[in-house]
ROMARGU-310332 format. One record per residue (C-alpha): residue number from 1; residue in three letters; z, y, x. Coordinates in Angstrom, 1 decimal, padded with zeros to 4 digits. Example, Ala and Ser with C-alpha at 12.3 -4.5 7.8 and 13.67 -1.06 7.14 Angstrom:
% ROMARGU-310332
NODE seq type     zz     yy     xx
NODE   1  ala  007.8 -004.5  012.3
NODE   2  ser  007.1 -001.1  013.7
END
This chain:
% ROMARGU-310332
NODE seq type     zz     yy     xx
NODE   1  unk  155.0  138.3  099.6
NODE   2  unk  156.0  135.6  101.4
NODE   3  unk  155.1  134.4  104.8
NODE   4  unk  155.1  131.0  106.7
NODE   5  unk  154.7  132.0  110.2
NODE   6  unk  153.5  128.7  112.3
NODE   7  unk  153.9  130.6  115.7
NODE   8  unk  152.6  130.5  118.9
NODE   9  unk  155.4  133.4  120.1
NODE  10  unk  154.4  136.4  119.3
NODE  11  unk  158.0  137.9  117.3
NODE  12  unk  156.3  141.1  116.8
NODE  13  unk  154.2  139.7  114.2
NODE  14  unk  157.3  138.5  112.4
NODE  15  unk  158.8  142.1  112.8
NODE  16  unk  155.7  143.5  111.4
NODE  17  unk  155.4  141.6  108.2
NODE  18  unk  159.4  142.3  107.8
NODE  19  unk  158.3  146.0  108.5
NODE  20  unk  155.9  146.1  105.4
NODE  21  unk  158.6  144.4  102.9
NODE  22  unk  157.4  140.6  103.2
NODE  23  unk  160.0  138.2  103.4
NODE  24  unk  159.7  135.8  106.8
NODE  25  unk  160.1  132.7  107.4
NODE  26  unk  159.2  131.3  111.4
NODE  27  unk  158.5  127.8  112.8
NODE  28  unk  157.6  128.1  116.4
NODE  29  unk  155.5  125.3  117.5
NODE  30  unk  155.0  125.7  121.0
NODE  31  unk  159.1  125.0  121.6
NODE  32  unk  158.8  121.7  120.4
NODE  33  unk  158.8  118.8  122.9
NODE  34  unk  155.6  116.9  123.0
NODE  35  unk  157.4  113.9  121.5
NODE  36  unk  158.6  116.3  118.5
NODE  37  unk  155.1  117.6  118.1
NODE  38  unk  154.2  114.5  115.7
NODE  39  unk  156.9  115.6  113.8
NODE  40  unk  155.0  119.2  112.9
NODE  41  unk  153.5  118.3  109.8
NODE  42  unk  156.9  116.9  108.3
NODE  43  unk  159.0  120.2  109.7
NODE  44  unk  156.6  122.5  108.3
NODE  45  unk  156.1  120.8  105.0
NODE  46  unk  159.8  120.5  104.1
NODE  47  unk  160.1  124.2  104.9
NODE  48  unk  156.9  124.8  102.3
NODE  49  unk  158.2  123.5  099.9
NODE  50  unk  161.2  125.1  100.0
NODE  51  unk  160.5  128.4  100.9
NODE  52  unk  157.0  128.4  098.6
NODE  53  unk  155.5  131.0  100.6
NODE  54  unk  152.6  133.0  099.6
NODE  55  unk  150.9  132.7  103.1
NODE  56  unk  150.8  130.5  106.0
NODE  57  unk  150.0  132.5  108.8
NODE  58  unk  149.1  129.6  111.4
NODE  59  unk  148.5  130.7  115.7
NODE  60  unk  147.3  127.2  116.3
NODE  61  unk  145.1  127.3  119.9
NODE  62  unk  145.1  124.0  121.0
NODE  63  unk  143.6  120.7  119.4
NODE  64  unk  145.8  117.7  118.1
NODE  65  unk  148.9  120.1  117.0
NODE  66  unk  148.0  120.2  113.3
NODE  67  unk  145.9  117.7  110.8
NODE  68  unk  144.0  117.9  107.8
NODE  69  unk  146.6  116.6  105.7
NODE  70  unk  148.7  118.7  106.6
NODE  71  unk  146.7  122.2  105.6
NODE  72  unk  145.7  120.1  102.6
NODE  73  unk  149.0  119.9  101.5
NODE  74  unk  149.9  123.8  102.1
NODE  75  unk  147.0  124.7  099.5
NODE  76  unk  148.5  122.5  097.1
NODE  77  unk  151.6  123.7  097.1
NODE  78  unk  150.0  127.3  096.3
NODE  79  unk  149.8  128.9  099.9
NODE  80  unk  146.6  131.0  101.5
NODE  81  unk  146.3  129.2  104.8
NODE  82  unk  144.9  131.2  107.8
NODE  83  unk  144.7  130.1  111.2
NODE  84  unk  144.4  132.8  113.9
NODE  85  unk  143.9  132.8  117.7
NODE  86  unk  144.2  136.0  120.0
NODE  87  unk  142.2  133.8  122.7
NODE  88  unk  138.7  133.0  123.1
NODE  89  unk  138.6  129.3  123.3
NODE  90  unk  134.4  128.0  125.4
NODE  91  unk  134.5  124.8  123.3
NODE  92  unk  135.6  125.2  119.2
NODE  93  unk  134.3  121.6  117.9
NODE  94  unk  138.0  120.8  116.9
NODE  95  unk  138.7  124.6  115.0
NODE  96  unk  134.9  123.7  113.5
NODE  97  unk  136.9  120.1  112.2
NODE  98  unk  139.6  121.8  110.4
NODE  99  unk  137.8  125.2  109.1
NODE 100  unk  136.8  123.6  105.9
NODE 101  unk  140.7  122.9  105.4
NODE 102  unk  141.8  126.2  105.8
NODE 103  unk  141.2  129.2  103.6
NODE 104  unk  140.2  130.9  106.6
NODE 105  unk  139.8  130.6  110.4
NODE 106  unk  140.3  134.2  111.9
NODE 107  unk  138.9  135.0  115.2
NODE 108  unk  138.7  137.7  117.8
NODE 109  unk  135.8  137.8  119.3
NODE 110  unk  132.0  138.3  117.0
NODE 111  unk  130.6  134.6  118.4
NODE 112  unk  132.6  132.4  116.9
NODE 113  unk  132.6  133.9  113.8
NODE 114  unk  129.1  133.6  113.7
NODE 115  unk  129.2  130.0  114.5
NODE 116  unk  131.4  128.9  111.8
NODE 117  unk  129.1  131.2  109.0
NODE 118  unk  126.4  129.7  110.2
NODE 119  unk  127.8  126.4  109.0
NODE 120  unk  128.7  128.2  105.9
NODE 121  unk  132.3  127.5  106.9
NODE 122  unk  135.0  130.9  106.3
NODE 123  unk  135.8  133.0  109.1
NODE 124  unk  136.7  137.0  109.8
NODE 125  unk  137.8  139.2  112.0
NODE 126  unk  141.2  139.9  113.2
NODE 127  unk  142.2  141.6  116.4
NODE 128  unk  145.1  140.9  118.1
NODE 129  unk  147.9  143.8  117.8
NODE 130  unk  151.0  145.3  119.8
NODE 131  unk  154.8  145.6  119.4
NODE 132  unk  155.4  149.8  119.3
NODE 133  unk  158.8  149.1  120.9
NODE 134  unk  157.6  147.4  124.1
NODE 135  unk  154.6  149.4  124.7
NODE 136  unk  154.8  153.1  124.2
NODE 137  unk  154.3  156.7  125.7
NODE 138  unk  157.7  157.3  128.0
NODE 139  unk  158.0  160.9  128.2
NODE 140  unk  160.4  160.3  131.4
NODE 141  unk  157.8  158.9  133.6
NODE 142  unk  155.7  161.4  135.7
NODE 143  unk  152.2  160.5  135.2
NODE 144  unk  149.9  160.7  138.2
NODE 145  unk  146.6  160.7  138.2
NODE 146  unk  145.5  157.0  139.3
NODE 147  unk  143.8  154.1  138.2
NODE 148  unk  145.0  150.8  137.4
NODE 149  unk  144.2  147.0  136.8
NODE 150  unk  146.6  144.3  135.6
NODE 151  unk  145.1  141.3  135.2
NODE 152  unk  145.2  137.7  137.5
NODE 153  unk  142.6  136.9  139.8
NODE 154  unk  140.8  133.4  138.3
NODE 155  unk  138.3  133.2  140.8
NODE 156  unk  135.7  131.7  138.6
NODE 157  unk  137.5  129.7  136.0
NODE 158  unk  135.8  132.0  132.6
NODE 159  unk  132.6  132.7  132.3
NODE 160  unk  133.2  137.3  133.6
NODE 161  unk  135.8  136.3  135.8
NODE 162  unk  133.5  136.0  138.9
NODE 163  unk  132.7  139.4  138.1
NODE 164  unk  135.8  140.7  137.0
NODE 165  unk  137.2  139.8  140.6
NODE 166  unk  134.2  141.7  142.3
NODE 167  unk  134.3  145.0  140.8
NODE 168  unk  138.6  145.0  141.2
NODE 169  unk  138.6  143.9  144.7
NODE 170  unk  135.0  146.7  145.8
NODE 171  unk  137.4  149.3  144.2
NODE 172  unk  140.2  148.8  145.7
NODE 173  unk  139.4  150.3  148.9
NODE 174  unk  138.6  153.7  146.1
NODE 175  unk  142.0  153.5  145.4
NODE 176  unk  141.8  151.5  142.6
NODE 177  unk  145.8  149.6  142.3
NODE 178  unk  146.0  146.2  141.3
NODE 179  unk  148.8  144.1  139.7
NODE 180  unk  148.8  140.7  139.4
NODE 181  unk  148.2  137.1  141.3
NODE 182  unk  145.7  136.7  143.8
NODE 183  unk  144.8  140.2  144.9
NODE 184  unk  143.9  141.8  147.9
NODE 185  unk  147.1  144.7  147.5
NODE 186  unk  149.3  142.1  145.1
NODE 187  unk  150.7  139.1  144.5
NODE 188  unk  153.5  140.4  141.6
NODE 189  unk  152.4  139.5  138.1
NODE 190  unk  153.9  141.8  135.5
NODE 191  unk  156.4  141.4  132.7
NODE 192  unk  155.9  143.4  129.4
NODE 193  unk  158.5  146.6  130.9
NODE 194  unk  156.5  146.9  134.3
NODE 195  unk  153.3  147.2  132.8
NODE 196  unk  154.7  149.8  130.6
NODE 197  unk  156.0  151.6  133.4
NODE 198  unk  153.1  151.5  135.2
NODE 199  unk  150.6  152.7  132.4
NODE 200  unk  153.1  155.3  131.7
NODE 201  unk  152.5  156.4  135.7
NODE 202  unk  149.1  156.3  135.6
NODE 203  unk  146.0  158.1  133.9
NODE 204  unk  143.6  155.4  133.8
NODE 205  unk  143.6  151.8  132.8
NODE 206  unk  140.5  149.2  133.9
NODE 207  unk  139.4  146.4  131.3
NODE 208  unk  137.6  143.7  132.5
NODE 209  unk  137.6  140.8  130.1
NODE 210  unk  136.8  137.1  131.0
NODE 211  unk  134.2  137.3  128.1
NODE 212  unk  131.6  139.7  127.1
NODE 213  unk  131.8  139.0  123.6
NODE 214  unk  131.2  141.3  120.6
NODE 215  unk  134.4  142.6  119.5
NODE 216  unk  136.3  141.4  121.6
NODE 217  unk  138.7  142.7  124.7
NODE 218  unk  142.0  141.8  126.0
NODE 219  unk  145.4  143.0  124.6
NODE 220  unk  145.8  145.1  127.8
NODE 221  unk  142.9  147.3  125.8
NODE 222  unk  145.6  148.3  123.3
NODE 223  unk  149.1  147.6  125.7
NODE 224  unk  147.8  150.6  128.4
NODE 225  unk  146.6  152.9  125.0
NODE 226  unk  150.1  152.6  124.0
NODE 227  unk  151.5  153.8  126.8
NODE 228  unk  148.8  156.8  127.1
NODE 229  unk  146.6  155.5  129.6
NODE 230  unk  143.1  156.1  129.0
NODE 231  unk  140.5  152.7  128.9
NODE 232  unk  137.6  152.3  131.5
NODE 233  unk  135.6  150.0  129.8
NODE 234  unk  134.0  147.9  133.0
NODE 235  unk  131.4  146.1  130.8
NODE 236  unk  128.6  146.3  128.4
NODE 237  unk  130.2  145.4  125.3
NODE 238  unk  130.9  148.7  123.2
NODE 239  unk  134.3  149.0  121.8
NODE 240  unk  134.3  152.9  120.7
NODE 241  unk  134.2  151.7  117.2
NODE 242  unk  137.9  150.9  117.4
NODE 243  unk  138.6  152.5  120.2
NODE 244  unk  137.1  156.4  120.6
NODE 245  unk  139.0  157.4  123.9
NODE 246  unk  138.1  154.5  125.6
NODE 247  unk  135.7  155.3  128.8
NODE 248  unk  132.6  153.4  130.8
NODE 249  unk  132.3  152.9  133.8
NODE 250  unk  134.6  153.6  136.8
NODE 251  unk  136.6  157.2  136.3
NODE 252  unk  135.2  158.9  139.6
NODE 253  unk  136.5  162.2  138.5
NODE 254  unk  140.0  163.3  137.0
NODE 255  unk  140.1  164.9  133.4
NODE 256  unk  143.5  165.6  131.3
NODE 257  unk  141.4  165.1  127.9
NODE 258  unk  142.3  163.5  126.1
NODE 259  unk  145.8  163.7  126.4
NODE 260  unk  148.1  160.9  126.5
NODE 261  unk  150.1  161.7  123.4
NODE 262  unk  146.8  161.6  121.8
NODE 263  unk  145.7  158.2  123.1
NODE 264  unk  149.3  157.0  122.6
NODE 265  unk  149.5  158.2  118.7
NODE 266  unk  146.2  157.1  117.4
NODE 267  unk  147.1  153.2  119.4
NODE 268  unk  150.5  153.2  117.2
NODE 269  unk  149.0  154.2  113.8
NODE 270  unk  145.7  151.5  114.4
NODE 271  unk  146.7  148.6  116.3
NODE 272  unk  150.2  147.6  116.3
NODE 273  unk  151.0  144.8  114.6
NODE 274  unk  152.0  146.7  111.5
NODE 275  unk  148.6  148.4  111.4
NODE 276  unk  147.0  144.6  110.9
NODE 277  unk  149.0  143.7  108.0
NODE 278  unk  146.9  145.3  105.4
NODE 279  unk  143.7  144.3  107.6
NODE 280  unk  145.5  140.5  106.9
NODE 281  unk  146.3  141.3  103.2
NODE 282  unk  142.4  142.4  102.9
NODE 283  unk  141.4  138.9  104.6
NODE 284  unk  143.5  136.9  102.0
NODE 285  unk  141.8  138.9  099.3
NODE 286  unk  138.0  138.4  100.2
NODE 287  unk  138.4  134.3  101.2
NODE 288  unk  140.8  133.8  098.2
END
């Protein structure tokens, strides 16, 4: 198959495609200057039509980057188009413009999917994935036994963060380590190799999410399982059905099940970015 990759970063995705014998083709939107952006439609048509590709796998999160005529013109040319975002966005009246264009809008998170059905417009379900060779279980790092949070501090700017910032900063003084900007114990935010170092060094992992959502949670969910940490799921929202080693609730006592090669292995075989591709390949078939 062939893929049109309208990206938003995210190589890995590129690399899984590759991985699964697709043939890849990448136009990164994001490094285009703002005065290039009204050139988007044009660059991406050209390479359409050249490349013919199968699928059009579109990360567009932000109004104005891409127009109707544009996805219209994809479709004709014989492509599935599906726009994705990893991110929950409060206000979707623009994706709700341009989801009868596309073959499919894929979210996330369980609300807006049910917002676009309920305007009979088509939507799924597609969780964000990881890159195996960032995020793994290091067999050279000494594990300890504590518990960690990386994450930024954004006050109040999301609807959980409010929260989130409560429960990090009254555990804290339990021992609780955070990493990121505006904590009590840090100020360091974290490239992709520290937080794999540090999940690696440590048994447990927080989530706190900006959104109590169905379905959804944050990347670090998936990014700490990698590395062998086990989840303590701070919130309501149940995500054992993906996820069965994840934990609720605070971790107040130590236990060395399960182990982090177990945690570490089942991550890798059900959420990298590989391990969507036939989740993907199942989307295009239902919405086609």
């Amino acid at each position: 198959m062939k893929v049109l990759h309208v990206a938003l970063g995210s190589p890995e995705i590129d690399k899984a495609f590759r991985a699964k014998g697709h043939e890849v083709r990448r136009i990164e939107w994001r490094g285009l200057k703002a005065e290039r952006l009204i050139y988007l439609t044009s660059i991406v048509t050209k390479e359409a039509e050249e490349f013919k590709p199968d699928l059009v796998f579109m990360q567009i999160q932000t109004p104005g980057i891409v127009e109707r005529q544009l996805i219209e013109k994809l479709r004709s040319l014989g492509a599935f188009v599906l726009n994705w975002t990893g991110d929950v966005r409060e206000n979707i009246d623009w994706y709700l413009e341009l989801g009868p264009f596309f073959n499919v809008t894929c979210f996330t998170n369980g609300t807006d999917i049910d917002t676009f059905k309920a305007k009979g417009l088509s939507a799924d379900y597609l969780q964000i994935g990881y890159d195996p060779e960032i995020y793994y279980l290091d067999k050279r790092e000494r594990r300890g036994k504590g518990v960690v949070f990386l994450g930024n501090n954004y006050i109040d700017r999301f609807p959980e963060s409010k929260r989130r910032a409560e429960v990090v900063n009254k555990y804290l003084d339990k021992g609780l380590k955070a990493w990121g900007s505006k904590w009590g114990n840090s100020t360091m935010r974290t490239t992709p190799d520290m937080e794999r170092v540090i999940y690696n060094l440590n048994r447990y992992a927080l989530n706190l999410d900006h959104f109590d959502r169905p379905l959804f949670y944050s990347d670090r969910v998936i990014r700490a399982q990698a590395c062998g940490a086990v989840i303590c799921q701070m919130s309501d929202v149940d995500i054992s059905a993906e996820h069965p080693y994840v934990q609720y609730g605070y971790p107040n006592e130590y236990s060395d099940t399960p182990t982090p090669k177990e945690v570490a292995e089942y991550t890798r075989v059900n959420h990298s970015w590989e391990a969507r591709i036939p989740r993907i390949l199942e989307i295009m078939e239902k919405h086609s």
